[in-house]
C-alpha positions in Angstrom: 103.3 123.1 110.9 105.2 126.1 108.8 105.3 125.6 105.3 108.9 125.0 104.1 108.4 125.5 100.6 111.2 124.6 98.0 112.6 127.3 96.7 114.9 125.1 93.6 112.8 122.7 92.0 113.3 120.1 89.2 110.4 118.8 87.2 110.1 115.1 86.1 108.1 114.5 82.9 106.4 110.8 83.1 106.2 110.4 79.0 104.0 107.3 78.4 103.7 105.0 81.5 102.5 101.2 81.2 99.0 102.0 81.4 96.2 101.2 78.4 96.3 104.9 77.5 97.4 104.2 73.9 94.5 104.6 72.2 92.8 107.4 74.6 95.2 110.2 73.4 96.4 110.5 69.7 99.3 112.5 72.0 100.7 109.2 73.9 104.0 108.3 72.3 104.5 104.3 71.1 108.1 104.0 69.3 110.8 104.9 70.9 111.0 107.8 68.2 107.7 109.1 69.5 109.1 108.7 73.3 112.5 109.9 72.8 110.8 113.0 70.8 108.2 113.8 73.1 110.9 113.2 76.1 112.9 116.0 74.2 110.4 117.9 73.7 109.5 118.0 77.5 112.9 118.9 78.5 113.1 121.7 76.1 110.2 123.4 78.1 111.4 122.8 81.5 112.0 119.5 82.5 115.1 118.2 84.0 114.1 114.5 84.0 112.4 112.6 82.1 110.5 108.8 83.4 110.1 106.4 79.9 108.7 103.4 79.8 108.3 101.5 76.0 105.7 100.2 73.9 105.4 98.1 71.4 105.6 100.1 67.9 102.5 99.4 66.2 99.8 98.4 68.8 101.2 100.5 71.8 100.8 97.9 74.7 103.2 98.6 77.2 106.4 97.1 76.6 109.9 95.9 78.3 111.8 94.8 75.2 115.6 95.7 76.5 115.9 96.6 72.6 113.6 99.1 72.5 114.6 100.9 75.9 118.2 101.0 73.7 116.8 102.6 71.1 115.2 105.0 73.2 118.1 105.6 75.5 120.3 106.2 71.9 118.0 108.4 70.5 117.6 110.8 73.7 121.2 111.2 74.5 122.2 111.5 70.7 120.1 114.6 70.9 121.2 118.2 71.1 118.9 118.4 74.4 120.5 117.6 78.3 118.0 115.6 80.1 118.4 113.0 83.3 117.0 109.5 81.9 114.9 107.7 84.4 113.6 104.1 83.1 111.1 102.4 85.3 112.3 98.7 86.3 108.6 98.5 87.2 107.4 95.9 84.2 107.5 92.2 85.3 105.9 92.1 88.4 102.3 91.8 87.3 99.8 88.9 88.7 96.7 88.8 87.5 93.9 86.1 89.3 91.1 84.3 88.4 88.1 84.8 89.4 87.5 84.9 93.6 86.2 81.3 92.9 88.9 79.8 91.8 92.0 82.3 91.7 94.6 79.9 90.2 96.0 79.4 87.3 96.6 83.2 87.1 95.0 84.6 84.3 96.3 86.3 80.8 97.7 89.7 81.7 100.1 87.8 84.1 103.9 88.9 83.9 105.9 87.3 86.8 109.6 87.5 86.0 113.0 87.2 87.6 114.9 90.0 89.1 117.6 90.1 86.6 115.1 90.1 84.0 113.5 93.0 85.0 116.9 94.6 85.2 118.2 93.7 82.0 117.5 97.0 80.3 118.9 99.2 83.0 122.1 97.4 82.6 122.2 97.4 78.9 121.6 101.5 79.0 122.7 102.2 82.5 120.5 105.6 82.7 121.1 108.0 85.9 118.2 106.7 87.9 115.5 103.9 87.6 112.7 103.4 89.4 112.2 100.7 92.4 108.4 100.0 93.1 109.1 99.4 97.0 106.0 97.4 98.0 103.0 95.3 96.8 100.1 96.9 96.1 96.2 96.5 94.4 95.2 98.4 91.9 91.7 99.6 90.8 92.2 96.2 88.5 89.5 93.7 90.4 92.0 91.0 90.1 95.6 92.5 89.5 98.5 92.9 91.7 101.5 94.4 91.5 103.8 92.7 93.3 107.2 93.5 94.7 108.0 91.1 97.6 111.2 92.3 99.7 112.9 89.8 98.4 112.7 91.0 95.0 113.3 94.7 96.0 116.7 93.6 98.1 117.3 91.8 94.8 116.9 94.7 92.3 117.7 97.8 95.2 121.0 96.1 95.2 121.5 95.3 91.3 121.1 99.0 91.3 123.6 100.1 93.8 126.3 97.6 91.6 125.5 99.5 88.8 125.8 102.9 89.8 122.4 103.9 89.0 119.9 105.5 91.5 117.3 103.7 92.7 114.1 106.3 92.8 111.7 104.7 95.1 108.2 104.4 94.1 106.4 105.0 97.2 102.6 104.7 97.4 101.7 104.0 100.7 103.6 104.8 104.2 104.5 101.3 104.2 106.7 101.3 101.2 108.5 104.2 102.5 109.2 102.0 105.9 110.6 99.7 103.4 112.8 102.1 101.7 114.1 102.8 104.9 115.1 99.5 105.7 116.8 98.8 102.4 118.9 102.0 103.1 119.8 101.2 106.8 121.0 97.6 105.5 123.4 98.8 103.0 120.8 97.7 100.2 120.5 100.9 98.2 122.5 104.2 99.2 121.7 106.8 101.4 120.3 110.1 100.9 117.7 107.9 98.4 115.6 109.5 96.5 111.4 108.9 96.7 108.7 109.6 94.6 105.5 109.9 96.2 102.4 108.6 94.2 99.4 109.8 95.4 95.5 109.0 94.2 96.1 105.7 92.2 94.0 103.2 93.3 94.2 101.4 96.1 97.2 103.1 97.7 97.7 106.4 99.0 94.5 108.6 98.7 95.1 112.3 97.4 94.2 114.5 100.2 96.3 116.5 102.1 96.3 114.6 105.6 97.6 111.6 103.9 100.1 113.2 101.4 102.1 115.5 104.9 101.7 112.0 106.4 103.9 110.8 103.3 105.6 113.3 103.3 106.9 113.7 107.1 108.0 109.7 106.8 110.8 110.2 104.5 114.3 111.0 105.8 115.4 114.8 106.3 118.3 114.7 104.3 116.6 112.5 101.2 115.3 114.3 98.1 111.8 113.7 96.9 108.8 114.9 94.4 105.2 114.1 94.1 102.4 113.5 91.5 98.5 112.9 91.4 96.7 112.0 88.8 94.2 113.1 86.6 92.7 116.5 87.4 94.6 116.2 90.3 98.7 116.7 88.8 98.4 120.4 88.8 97.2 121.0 92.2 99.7 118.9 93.6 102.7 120.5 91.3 101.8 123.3 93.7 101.4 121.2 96.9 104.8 119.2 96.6 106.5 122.5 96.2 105.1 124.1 98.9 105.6 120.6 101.0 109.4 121.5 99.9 109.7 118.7 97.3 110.1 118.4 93.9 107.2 117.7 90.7 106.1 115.2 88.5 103.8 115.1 85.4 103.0 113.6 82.3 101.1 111.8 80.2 101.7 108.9 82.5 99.6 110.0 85.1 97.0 112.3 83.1 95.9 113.1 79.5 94.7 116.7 79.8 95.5 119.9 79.8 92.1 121.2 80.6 88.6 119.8 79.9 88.1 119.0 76.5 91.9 119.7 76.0 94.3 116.7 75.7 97.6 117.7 76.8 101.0 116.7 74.5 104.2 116.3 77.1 105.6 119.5 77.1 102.1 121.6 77.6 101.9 119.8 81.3 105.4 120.9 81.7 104.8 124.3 81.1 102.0 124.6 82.9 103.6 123.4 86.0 106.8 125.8 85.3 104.2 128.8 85.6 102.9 127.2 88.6 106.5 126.7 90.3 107.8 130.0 88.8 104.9 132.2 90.1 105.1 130.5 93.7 108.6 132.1 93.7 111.2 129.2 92.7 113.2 128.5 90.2 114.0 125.4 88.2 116.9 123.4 88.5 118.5 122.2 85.3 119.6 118.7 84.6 123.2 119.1 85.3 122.2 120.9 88.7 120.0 117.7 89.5 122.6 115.2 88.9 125.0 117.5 91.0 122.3 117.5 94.0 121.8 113.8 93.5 124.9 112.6 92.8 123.9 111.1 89.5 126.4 109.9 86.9 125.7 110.3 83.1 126.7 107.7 80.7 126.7 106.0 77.3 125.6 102.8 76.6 127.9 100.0 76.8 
């Protein structure tokens, strides 16, 4: 098939994620100073969104303290710096089982809450777009699932839609974009969505190229959509998704380095994949140009 590269693309910065990368990186931000500031920082060298997720302050466990995502949310729009705010609505949905012998009770790690629980923040700070995990899924974890039954994601794809803010669909498999599909066709979230494509994490979508155009040719013409791999993987695939004609993700989320031996801070990985996307011929959008081609809505907190 042609290539149908993008020829405007906007960057989305994954800051800190939910993984155990705290104490792998001295780089991986834990107060929502250190978030908000990296965030900032990331915008200033390119990127036009930026994905947060919390942690706790001192130990840096992943977090989903509505008070801290405040903070956060204060801090980043108080700033001097324009920048789309995308909070992950991911946190809540973790099961973690015994051992194959005897799975049940579930174990420590577990956090199983309701749907307006794990919605509480995006309410409180009502950010442009948060993120809607739109399936099920094992992870390289023996014994952890995440777990997003369709009656949860109706739930919190249509909490979304009530508040104004844009669901952006978390897709790591085809299946989850058949889902997302669904939930647009019954009125659940709004149509032209807008996807994210994971690729690499274990065990969904594997990183090569056969699977990722698979992904890619089963979302909707007219949605917008970007892409991310992890590890040594995110700088390839800045280049892929743009030739693919999507839009980029990277991050400290999804990997630590710059180069080997080289841990990366925020805003290096956004550079690096600006002189990727600039040198391929296209040009960066800019945060008010993304929530015009989105039809995103900026606002305060309540």
């Amino acid at each position: 098939m042609p290539l149908n590269a993008n020829k405007e693309v906007f960057i989305t910065c994954a800051v800190t994620g939910s993984g155990s990368s705290q104490d792998r990186s001295p780089h991986v931000p834990r107060s929502p100073e250190q978030i908000a500031n990296s965030a900032i920082a990331a915008a200033k060298a390119g990127a036009a969104v930026v994905h947060c997720h919390v942690r706790d302050p001192e130990t840096g466990v992943p977090s989903r303290d509505p008070k801290l995502y405040l903070e956060l949310t204060e801090r980043v729009r108080d700033s001097a710096t324009d920048v789309v705010l995308n909070l992950t609505a991911g946190m809540g949905g973790d099961l973690v089982f015994g051992p194959p012998s005897k799975p049940l009770p579930f174990i420590e790690g577990t956090d199983m809450v309701g749907a307006e629980e794990r919605m509480e923040h995006v309410a409180m700070c009502l950010p442009e777009i948060c993120t809607l995990d739109c399936g099920t899924m094992n992870f390289a974890e023996a014994d952890y699932v995440m777990t997003n039954t369709p009656g949860m994601l109706d739930a919190m794809g249509g909490m979304m839609t009530e508040l104004g803010v844009k669901p952006e669909i978390e897709a790591f498999d085809t299946g989850h974009l058949w889902y997302a599909k669904d939930l647009a066709e019954r009125g659940v979230i709004d149509s032209p969505a807008l996807v994210q494509l994971c690729m690499g994490i274990p065990w969904g979508a594997p990183n090569d190229m056969n699977t990722f155009m698979a992904m890619v040719n089963n979302i909707p013409q007219d949605w917008n959509w970007s892409a991310f791999s992890i590890g040594q993987h995110q700088m390839p695939f800045v280049a892929a998704a743009v030739l693919a004609g999507g839009n980029v993700r990277v991050g400290l989320e999804d990997n630590l380095w710059l180069e080997k031996g080289v841990l990366a801070k925020n805003e290096d990985l956004v550079a690096r994949a600006r002189v990727i996307i600039e040198a391929m011929g296209s040009t960066l959008l800019t945060p008010q140009q993304v929530r015009e081609k989105l039809g995103l809505t900026k606002r305060n907190p309540a």
